[in-house]
Every structure is written in C-alpha cells, then in structure tokens.
Backbone bond lengths (Angstrom), bond angles and torsions (degrees), N, CA, C in turn:
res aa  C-N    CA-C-N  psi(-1)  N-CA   C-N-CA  omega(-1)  CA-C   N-CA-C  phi
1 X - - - 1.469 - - 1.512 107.46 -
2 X 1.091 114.36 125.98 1.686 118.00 -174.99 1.929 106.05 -78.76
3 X 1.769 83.86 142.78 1.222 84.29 -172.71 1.369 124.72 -71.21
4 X 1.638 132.66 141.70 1.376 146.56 174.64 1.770 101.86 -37.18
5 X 1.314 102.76 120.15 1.764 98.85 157.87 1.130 139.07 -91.22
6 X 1.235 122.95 140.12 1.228 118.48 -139.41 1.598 80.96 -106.55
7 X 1.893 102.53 156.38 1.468 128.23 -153.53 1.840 105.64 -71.58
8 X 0.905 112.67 148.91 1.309 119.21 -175.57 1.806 112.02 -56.49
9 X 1.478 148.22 139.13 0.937 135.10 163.48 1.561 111.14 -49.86
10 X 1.376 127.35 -43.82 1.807 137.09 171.68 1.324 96.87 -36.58
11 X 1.489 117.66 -68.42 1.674 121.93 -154.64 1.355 99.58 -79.26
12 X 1.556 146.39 -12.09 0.818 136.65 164.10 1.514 129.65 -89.30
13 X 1.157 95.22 2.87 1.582 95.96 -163.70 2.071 85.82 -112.25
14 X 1.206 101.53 -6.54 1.748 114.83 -178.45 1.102 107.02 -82.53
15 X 1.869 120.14 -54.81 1.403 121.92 167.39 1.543 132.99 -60.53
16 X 1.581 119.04 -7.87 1.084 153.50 -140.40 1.990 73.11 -110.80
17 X 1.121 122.32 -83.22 1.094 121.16 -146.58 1.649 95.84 -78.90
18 X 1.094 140.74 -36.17 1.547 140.69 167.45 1.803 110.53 -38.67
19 X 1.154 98.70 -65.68 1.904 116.30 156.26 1.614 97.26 -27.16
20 X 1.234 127.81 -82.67 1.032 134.28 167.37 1.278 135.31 -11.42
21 X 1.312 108.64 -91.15 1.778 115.29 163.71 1.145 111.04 -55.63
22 X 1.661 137.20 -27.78 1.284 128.26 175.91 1.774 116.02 -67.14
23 X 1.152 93.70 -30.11 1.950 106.40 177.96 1.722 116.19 -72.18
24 X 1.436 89.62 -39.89 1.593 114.16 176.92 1.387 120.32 -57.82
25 X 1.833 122.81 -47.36 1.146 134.33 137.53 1.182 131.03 -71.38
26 X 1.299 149.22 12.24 1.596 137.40 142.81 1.392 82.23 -85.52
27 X 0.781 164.93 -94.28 1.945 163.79 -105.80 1.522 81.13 -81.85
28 X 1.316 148.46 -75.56 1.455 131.13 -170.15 1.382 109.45 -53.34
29 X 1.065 120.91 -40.55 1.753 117.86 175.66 1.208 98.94 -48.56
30 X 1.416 141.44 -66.74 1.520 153.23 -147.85 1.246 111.59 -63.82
31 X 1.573 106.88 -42.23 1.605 118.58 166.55 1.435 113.62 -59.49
32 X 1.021 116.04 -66.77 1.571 141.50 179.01 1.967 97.02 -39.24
33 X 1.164 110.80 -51.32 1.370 108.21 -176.26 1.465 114.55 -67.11
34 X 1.482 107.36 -52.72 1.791 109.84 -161.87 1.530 86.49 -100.45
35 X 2.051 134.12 49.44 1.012 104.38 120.68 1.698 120.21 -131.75
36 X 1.718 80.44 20.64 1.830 104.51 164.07 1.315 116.86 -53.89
37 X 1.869 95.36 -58.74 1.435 124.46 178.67 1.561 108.36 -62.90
38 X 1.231 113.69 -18.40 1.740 101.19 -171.70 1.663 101.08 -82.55
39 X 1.343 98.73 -50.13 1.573 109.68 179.01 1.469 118.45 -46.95
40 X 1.444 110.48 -62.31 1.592 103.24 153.67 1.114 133.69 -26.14
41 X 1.370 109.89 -74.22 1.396 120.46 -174.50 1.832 105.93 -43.87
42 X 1.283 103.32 -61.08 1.795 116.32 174.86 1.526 94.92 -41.58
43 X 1.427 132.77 -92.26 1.459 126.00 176.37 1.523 132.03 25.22
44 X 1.837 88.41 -85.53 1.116 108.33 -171.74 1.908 106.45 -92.43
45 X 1.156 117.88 2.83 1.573 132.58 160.00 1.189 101.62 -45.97
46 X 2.019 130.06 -68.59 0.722 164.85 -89.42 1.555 98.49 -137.09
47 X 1.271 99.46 -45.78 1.523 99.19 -165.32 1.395 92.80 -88.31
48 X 1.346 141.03 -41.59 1.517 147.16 -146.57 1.748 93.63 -89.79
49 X 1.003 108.81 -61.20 1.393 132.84 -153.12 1.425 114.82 -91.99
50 X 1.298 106.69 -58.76 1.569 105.96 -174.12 1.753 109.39 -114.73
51 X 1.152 108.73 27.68 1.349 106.36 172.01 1.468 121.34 -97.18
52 X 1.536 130.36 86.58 1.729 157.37 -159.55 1.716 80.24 -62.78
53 X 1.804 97.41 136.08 1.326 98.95 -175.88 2.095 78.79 -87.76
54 X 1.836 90.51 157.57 1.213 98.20 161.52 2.002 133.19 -71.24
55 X 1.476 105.27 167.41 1.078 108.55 -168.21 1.585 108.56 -53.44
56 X 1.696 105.24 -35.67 1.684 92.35 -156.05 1.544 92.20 -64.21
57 X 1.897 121.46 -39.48 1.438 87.91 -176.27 1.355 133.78 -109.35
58 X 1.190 106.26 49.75 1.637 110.98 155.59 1.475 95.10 -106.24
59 X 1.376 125.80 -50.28 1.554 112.19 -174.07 1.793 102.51 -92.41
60 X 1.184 140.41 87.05 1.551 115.49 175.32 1.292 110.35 -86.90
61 X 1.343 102.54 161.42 1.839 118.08 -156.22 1.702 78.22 -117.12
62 X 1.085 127.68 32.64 1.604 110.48 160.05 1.972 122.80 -69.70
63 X 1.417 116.20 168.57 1.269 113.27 -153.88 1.832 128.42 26.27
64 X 1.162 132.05 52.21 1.414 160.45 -136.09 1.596 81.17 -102.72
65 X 1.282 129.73 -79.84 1.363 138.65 -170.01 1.562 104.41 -50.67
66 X 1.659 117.69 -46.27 1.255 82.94 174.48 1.824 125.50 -104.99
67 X 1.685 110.91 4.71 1.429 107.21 152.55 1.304 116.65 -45.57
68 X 1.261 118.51 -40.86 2.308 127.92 -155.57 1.791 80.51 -68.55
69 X 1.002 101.82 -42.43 1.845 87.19 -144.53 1.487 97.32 -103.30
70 X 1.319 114.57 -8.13 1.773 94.14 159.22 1.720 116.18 -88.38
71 X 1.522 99.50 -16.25 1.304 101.72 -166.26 1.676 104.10 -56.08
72 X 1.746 94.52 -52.85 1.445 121.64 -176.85 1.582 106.81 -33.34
73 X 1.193 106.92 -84.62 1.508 123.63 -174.02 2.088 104.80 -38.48
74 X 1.377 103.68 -17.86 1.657 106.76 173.81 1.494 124.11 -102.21
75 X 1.722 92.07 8.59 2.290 80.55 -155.34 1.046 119.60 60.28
76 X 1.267 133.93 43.91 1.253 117.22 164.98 1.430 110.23 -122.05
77 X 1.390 145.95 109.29 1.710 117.12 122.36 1.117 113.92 39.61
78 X 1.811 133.40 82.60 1.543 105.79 153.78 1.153 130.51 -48.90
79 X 0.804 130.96 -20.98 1.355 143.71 -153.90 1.723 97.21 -74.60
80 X 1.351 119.48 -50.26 1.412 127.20 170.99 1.852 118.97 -52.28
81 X 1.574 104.34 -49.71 1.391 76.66 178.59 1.522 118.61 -94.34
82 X 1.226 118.46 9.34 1.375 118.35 164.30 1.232 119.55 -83.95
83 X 1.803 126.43 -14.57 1.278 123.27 125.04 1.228 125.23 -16.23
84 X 1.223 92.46 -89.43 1.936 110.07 -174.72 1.477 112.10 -36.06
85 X 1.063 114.63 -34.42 1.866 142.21 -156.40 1.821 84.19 -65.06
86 X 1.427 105.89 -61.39 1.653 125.67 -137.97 1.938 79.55 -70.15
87 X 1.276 98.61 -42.27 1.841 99.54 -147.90 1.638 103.05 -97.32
88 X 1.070 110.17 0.73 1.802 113.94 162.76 1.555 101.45 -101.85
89 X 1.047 126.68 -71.86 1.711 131.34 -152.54 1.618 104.78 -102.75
90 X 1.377 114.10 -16.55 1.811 109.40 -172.16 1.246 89.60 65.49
91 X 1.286 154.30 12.05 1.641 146.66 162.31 1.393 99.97 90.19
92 X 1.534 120.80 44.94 1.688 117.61 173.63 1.559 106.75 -109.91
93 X 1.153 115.25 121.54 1.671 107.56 -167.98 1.611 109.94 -66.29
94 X 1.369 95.45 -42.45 1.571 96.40 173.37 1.252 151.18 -70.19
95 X 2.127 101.04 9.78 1.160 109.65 -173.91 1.630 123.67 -67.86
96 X 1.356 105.55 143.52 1.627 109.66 164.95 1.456 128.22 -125.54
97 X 1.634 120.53 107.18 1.476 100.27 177.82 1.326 131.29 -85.90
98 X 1.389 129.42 -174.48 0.835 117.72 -170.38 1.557 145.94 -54.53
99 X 2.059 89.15 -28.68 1.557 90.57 162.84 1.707 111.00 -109.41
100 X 1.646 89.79 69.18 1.812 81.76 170.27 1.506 110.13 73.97
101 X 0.784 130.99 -0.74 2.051 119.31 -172.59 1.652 82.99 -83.86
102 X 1.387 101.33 122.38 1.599 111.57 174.06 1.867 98.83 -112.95
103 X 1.728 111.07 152.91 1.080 134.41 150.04 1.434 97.29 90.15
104 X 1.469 92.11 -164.17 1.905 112.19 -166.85 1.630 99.12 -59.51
105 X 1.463 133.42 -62.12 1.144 132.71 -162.36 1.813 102.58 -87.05
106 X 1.065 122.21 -1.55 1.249 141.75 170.67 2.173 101.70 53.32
107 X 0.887 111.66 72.29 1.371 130.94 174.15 1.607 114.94 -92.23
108 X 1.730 108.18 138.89 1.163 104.11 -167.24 1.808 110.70 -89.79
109 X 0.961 125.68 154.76 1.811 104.24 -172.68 1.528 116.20 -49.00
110 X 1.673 95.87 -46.62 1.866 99.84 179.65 1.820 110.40 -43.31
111 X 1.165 100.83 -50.40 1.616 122.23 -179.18 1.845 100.55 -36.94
112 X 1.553 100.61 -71.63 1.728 114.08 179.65 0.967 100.55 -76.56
113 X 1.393 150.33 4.27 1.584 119.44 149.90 1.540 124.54 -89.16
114 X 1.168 94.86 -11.81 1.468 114.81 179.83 1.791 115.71 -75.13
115 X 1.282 96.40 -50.98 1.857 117.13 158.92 1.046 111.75 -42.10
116 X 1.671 100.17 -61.31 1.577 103.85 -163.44 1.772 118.45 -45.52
117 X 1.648 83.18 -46.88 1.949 102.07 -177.48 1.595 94.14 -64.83
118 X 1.084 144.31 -56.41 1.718 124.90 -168.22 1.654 107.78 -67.37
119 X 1.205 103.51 -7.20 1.939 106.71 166.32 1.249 104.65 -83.61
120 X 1.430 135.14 -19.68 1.461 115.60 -167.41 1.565 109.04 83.21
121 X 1.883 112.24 7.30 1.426 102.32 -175.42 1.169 108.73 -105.29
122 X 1.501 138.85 -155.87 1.192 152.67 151.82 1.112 112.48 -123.38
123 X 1.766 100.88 122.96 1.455 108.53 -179.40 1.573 134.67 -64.82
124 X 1.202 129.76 99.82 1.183 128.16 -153.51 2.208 101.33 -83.42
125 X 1.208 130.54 127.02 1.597 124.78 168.60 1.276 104.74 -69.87
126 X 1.251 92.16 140.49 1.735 102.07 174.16 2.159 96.15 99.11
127 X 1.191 111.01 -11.71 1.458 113.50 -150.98 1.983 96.50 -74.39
128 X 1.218 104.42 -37.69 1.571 125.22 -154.81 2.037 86.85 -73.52
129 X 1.170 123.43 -14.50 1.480 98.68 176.17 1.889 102.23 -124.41
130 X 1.442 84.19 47.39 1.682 96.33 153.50 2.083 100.12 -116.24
131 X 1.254 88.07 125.91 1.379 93.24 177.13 1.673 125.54 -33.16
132 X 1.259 86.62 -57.19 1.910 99.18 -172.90 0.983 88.40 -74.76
133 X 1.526 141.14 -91.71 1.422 127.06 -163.92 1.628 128.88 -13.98
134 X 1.635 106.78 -56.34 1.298 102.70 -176.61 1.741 111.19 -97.18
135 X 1.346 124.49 26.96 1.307 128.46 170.55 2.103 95.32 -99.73
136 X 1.791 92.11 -42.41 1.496 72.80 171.81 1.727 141.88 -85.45
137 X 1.414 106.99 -5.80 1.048 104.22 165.15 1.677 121.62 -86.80
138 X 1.658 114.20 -17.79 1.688 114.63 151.17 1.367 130.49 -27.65
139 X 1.628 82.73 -75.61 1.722 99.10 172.93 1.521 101.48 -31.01
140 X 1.532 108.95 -77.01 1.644 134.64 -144.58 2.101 84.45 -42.93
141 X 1.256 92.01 -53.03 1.878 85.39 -170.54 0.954 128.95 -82.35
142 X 1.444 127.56 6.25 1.691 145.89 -172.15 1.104 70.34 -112.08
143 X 1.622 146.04 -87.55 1.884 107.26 -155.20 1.294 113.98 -62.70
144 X 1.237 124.04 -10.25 1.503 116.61 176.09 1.856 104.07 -50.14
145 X 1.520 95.47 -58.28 0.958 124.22 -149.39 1.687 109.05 -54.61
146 X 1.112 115.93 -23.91 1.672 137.20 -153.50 1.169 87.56 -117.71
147 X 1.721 124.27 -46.68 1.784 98.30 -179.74 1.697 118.69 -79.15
148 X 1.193 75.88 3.34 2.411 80.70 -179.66 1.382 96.43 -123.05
149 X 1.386 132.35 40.21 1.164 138.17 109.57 1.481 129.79 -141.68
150 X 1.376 100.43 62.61 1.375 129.65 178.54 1.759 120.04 19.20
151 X 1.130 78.81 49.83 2.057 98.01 155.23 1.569 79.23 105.74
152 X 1.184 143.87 -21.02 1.547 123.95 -139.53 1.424 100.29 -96.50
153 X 1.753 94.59 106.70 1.593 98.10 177.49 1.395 130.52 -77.64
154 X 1.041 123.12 7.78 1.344 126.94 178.01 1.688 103.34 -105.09
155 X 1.104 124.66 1.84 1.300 133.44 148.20 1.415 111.29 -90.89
156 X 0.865 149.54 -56.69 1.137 153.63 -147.38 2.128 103.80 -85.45
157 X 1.568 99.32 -41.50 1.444 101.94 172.92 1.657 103.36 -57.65
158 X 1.418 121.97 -58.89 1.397 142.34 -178.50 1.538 99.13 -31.20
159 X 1.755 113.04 -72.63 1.476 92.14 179.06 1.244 135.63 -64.53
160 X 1.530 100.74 -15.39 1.636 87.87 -168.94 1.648 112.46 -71.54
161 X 1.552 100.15 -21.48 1.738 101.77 158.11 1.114 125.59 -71.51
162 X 0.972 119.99 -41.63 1.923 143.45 -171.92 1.212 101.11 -74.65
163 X 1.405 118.89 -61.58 1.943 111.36 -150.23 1.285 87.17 107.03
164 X 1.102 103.17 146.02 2.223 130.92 -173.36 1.505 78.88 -83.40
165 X 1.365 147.74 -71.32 1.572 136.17 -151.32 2.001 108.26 -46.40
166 X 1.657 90.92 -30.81 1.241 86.87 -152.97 1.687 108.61 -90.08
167 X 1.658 107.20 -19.25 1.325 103.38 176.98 2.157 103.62 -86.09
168 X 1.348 103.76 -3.61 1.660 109.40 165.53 1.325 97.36 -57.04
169 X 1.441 120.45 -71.73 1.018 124.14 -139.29 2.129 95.66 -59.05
170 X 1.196 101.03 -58.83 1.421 106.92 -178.63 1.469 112.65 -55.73
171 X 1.502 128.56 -8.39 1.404 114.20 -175.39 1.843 91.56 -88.37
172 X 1.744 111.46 -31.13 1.411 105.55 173.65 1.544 146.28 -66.85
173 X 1.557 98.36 5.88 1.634 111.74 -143.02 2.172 66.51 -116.78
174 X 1.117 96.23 137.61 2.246 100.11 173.66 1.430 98.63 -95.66
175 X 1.154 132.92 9.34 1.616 140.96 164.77 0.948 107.40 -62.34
176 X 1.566 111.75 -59.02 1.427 120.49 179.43 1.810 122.58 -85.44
177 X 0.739 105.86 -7.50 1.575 115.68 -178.33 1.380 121.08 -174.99
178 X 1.222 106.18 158.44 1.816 124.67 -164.04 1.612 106.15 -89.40
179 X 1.387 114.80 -61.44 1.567 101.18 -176.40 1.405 101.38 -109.61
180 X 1.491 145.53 3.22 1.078 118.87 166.74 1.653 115.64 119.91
181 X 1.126 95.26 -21.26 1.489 121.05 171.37 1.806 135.57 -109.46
182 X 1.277 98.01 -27.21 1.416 118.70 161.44 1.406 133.34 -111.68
183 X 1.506 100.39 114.67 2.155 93.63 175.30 1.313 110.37 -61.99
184 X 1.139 118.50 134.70 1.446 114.72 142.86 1.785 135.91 -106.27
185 X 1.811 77.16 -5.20 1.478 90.18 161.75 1.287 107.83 -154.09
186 X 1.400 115.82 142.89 1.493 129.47 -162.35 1.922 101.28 -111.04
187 X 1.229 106.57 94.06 1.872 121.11 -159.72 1.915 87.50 -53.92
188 X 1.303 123.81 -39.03 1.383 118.67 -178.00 1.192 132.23 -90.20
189 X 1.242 117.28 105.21 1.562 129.85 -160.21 1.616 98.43 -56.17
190 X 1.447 106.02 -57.08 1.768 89.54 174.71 1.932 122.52 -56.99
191 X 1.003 91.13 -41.60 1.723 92.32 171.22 1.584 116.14 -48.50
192 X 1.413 87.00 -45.75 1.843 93.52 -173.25 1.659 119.53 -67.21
193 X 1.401 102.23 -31.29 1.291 123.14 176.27 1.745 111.01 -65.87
194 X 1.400 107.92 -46.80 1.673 118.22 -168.87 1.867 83.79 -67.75
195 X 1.217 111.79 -73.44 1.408 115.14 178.40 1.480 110.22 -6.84
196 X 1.446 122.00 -88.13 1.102 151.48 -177.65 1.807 105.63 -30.03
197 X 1.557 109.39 -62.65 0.937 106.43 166.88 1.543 141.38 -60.13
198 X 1.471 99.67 -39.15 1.346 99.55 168.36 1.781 118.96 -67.92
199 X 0.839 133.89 -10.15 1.595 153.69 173.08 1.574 88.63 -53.51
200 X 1.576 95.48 -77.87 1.471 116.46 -145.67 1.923 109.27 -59.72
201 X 1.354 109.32 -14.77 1.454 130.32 -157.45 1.717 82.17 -98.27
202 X 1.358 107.40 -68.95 1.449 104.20 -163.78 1.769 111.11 -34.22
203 X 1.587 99.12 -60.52 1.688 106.40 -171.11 1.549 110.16 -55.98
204 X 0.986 108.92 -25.78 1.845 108.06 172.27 1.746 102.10 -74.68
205 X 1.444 116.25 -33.38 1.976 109.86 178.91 1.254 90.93 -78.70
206 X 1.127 121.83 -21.16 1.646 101.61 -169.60 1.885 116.77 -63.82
207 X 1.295 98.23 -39.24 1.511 118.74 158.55 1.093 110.55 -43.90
208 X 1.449 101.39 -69.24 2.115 87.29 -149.72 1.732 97.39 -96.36
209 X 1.428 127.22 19.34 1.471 138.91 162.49 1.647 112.87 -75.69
210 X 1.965 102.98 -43.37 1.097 104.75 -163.89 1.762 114.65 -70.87
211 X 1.248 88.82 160.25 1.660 101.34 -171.09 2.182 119.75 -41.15
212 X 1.505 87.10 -44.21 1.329 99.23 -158.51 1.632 102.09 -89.61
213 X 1.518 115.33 -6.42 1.567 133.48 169.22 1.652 99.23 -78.30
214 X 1.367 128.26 -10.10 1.533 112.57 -160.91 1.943 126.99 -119.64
C-alpha cells in the first residue's frame, strides 16, 4: 500500500491561518456578546433598582396657586402648609381618615365649621374636598394655630395633629417642658413622628417655594 502524502507546507500554513481568523472571530463575537449582556444587565440595574424617584414626585408642587395665596392672606410660609398637605393627604383631595378628617389638609367637619364661622362663611358638607376651600380653611387654622402658641411651631404642628387641649395639657405637665411654652418632649409617639415629619417636608418646600428655586 503506498505511502499517505503528507500535506503541503502552502496548504498547511493556509489551514493554519483559516483556524486563525475563525478563532479570532468567535472570540470577538464572545466579547461583543458578554458586553451586550453587561450593558443590559446595567440598564435595567438602573432602571429597576437604582432609578431615585424625582423631586416633583416625592415633593409635588400641585395646587401651588392656591397654597401662595391662602398662605399669604394667613402669614404663613407656603412652604409650611404644603408640608402639612404632603404628610396628611400625600396631595389626594379626596382623602378620608378614619375619624372623618376629609381632603388635602385633611380637616375634621367640626374643625371647618368652626373656620368657616371665624370667616364670616357658612359651612357648606361636602365643601372640605374642594381643593381651595379646604386649603383655605388649613391655612386659616395653622396660623391660628402658631399665633395661640406664640410663633412656636412645633406646638402648633403638634396640635394640629393632637388637638390644642391636648398639646395644653403637655405644655402643663414639667415632664414635658421647662417653661411651659416649649416641648421638649412630645409624650405621643405618633404626634412626635407627624411633627418630625412635617419639619422635614417643610425645609425641602422651603426650596422649591423659594423665589429664586422657581
């Protein structure tokens, strides 16, 4: 049987380089793929996971025109009751809690009929989940609220959660405070908590309220 011939150095040194570019392109494919897949993966990392909701909606500046101009007509800081706004209702006009506090500033009816009469109005039912209506009787009782405890807003936030009897009672008790006028401790963990929050909300409206933010 004659012996097998062996392959040309030409044709081998031809298959040699085919081998080659063929290795050369699957290995660029491979790259090309797992940094398709990286990018993806990053993407939707990004979008699922690390995507920070924006400011407008953790803070929204909805009803803005008529926070400015009830605030105005009260002395107050918009910026404060659009606080209050965010941390009672999340800004849903139609909210109701459990005991009855209806709308954006979440007021109890007794509360807005009581307003209504130091407006000279008549309290209309159903009235408190019209936006403006019950932003203006908010206002009207948050400056109440701050001038019958002489500017001190961390009293004044307290009742409007609490009830005025109840932050009395705590301005009278020296447990809770030194001269009578200042908490230094708020006995109701939910009070203390609403407190806290409404603080923390205001100084962020205070930003995007202020002039040179707008």
């Amino acid at each position: 049987m004659p012996a097998k011939a062996s392959p040309s150095p030409k044709k081998g040194e031809r298959r040699r380089k085919r081998r080659t570019r063929r290795n050369r392109r699957i290995a660029a494919a491979v790259v090309i793929a797992v940094l398709v897949l990286a990018l993806l993966g990053m993407g939707l990392w990004l979008l699922f996971v690390q995507r920070p909701e924006t400011t407008v909606q953790v803070y929204p500046m909805a009803y803005e025109t008529e926070i400015r101009s009830n605030a105005a007509e009260n002395g107050l800081d918009p910026a404060l009751p659009a606080a209050v706004i965010l941390a009672e209702s999340s800004y849903l006009p139609d909210a109701v809690s459990e005991a009855n506090a209806q709308g954006l500033m979440q007021l109890l009816p007794s509360t807005a009929q009581w307003v209504a009469g130091k407006c000279d109005e008549v309290y209309q039912e159903g009235s408190l989940f019209e936006p403006n209506t019950n932003i203006q009787y908010g206002c009207w009782y948050l400056g109440y609220l701050i001038r019958r405890f002489r500017g001190n807003l961390t009293c004044a936030i307290a009742a409007y959660h609490a009830g005025q009897g109840t932050v009395d009672g705590w301005l009278a008790n020296p447990e809770y405070t030194a001269d009578g006028e200042t908490l230094q401790t708020i006995p109701s963990d939910a009070t203390d908590t609403y407190v806290k929050r409404v603080l923390k909300y205001y100084e962020k409206y205070k930003e995007l309220y202020a002039p040179a933010a707008r």
